[in-house]
C-alpha positions as CSV (number, residue, x, y, z in Angstrom):
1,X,15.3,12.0,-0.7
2,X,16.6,8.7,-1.2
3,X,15.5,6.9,-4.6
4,X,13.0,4.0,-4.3
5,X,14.1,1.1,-6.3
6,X,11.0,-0.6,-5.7
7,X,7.7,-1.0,-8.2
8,X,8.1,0.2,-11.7
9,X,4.8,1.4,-13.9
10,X,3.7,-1.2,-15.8
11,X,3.8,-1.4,-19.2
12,X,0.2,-2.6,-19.9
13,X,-1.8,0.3,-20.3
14,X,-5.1,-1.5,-20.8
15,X,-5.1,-1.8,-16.9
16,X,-4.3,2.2,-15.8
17,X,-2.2,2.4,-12.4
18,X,-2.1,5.2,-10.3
19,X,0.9,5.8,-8.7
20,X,1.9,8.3,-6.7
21,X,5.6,9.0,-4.6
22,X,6.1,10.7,-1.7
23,X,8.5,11.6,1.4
24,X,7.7,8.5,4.3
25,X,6.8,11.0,6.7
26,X,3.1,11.0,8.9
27,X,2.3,14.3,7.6
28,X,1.9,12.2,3.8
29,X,-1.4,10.0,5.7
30,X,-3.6,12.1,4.8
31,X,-3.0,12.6,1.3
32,X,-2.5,8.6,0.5
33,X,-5.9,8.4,2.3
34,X,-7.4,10.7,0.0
35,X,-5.9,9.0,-3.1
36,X,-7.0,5.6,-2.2
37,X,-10.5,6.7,-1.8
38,X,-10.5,8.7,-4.7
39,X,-9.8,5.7,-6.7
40,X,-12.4,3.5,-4.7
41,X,-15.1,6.4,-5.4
42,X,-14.5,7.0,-9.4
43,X,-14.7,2.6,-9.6
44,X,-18.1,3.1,-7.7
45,X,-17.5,1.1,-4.4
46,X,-19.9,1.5,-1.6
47,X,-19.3,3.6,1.3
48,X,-18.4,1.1,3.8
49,X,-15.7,-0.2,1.4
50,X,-14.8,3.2,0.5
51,X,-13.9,3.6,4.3
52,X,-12.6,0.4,5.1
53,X,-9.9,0.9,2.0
54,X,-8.7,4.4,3.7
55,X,-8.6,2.3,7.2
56,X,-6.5,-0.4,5.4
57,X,-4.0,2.3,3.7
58,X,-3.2,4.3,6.9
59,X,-2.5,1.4,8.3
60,X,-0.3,0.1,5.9
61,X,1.8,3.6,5.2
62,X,1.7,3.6,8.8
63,X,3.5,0.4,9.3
64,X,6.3,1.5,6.6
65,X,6.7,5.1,7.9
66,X,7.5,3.8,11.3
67,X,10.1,1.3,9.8
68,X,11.8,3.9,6.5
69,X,15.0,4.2,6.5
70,X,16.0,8.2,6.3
71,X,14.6,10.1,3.9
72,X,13.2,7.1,2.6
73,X,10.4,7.4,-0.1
74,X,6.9,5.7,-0.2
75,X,5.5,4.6,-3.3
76,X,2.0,3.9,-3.1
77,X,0.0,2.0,-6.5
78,X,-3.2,1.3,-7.2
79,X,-4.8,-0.3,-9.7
80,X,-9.0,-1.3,-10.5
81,X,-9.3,-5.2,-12.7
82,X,-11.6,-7.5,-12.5
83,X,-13.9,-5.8,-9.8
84,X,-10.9,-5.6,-7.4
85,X,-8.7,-2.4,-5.8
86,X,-5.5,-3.7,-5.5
87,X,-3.1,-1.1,-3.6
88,X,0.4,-1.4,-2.8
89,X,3.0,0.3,-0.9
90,X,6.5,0.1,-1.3
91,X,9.9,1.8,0.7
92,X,13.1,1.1,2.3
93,X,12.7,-0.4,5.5
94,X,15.9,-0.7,8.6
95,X,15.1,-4.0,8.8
96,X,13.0,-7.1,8.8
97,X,10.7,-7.6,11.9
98,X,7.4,-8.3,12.9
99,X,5.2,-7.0,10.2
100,X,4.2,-11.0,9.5
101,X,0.7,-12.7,10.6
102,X,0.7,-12.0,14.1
103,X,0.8,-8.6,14.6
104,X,-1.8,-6.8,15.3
105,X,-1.7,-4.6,12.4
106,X,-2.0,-7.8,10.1
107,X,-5.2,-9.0,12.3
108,X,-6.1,-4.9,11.3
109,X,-5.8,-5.6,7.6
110,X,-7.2,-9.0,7.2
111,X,-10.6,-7.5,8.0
112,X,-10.7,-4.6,6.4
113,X,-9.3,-6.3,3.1
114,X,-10.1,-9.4,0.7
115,X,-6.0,-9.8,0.9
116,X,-2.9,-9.1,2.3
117,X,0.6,-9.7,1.1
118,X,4.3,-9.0,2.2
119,X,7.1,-9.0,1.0
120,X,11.1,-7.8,1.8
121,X,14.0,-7.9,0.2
122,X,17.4,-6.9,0.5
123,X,18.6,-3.5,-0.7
124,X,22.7,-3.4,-0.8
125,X,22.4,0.4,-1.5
126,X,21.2,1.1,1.7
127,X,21.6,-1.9,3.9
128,X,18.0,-2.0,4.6
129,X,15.2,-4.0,2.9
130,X,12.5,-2.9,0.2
131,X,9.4,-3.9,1.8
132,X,6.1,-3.9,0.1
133,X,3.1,-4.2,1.8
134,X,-0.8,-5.4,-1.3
135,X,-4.0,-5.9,-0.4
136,X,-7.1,-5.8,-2.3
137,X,-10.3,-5.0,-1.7
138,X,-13.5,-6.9,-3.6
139,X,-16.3,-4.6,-5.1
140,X,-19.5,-4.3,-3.0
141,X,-18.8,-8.1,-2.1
142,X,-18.3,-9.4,-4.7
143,X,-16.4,-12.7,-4.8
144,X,-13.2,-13.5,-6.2
C-alpha cells in the first residue's frame, strides 16, 4: 500500500477526530458509510441528515477511488464542533481533472451538505496529486 502523505491528526485534543485509513478500493464504501453515520448518530443528528451524510461520503470516496493512483490509500476524518460534522477525505489522485463545480457529483454534494471544498496538490513521490475532498453538514438545521 502506498503511504498517504496527506492529513495528519491534530494535535488539539479538546476537539476529538476520528480518522480512519484504508485501501482506495469500492469494496471500503461500505465501511466509510458506516463510520460517517456512526459519528452523525452518537452527535444526535436527525435521520434525514444521518442519511444525507452517508449519500455525501459515498460520493465523495467514490470520486477519489475512481481517480487513486495504485494501491493508493484513503484517509477519511471526521470531526463534530460547533454543531457541525465536518468530514474529509484525502488520497493520491493520477491527476487533476474535473472534480471542480460543474460536475455532476459537485451539484450531488452541494445539496446533500452545508459545504464543499477541494483541494489538489502535487505529490513528487508519486507524480500524482493529493487531493482532498471537506464538507460539512449543519445539525438538524441549524445555521452557521
Amino acid at each position: 500500500m502506498a503511504i498517504a502523505k496527506t492529513i495528519e491528526p491534530d494535535q488539539d485534543h479538546t476537539h476529538p477526530v476520528v480518522e480512519l485509513r484504508v485501501r482506495a478500493t469500492p469494496d471500503q464504501l461500505s465501511v466509510l458509510r458506516a463510520l460517517a453515520a456512526t459519528v452523525a448518530i452518537h452527535e444526535d443528528f436527525d435521520l434525514d441528515s444521518i442519511a444525507d451524510i452517508k449519500l455525501a461520503m459515498d460520493e465523495i470516496c467514490t470520486q477519489l477511488i475512481v481517480r487513486a493512483t495504485p494501491d493508493a490509500v484513503l484517509v477519511c476524518r471526521l470531526q463534530y464542533l460547533d454543531n457541525t460534522l465536518r468530514v474529509d477525505v484525502s488520497s493520491t489522485t493520477t491527476s487533476v481533472d474535473s472534480l471542480g463545480e460543474r460536475s455532476f457529483a459537485w451539484h450531488v454534494l452541494n445539496a446533500l451538505t452545508d459545504s464543499v471544498d477541494l483541494k489538489q496538490e502535487p505529490d513528487s513521490a508519486t507524480a500524482g496529486f493529493v487531493t482532498t475532498m471537506e464538507f460539512t453538514k449543519v445539525k438538524n438545521g441549524l445555521s452557521l
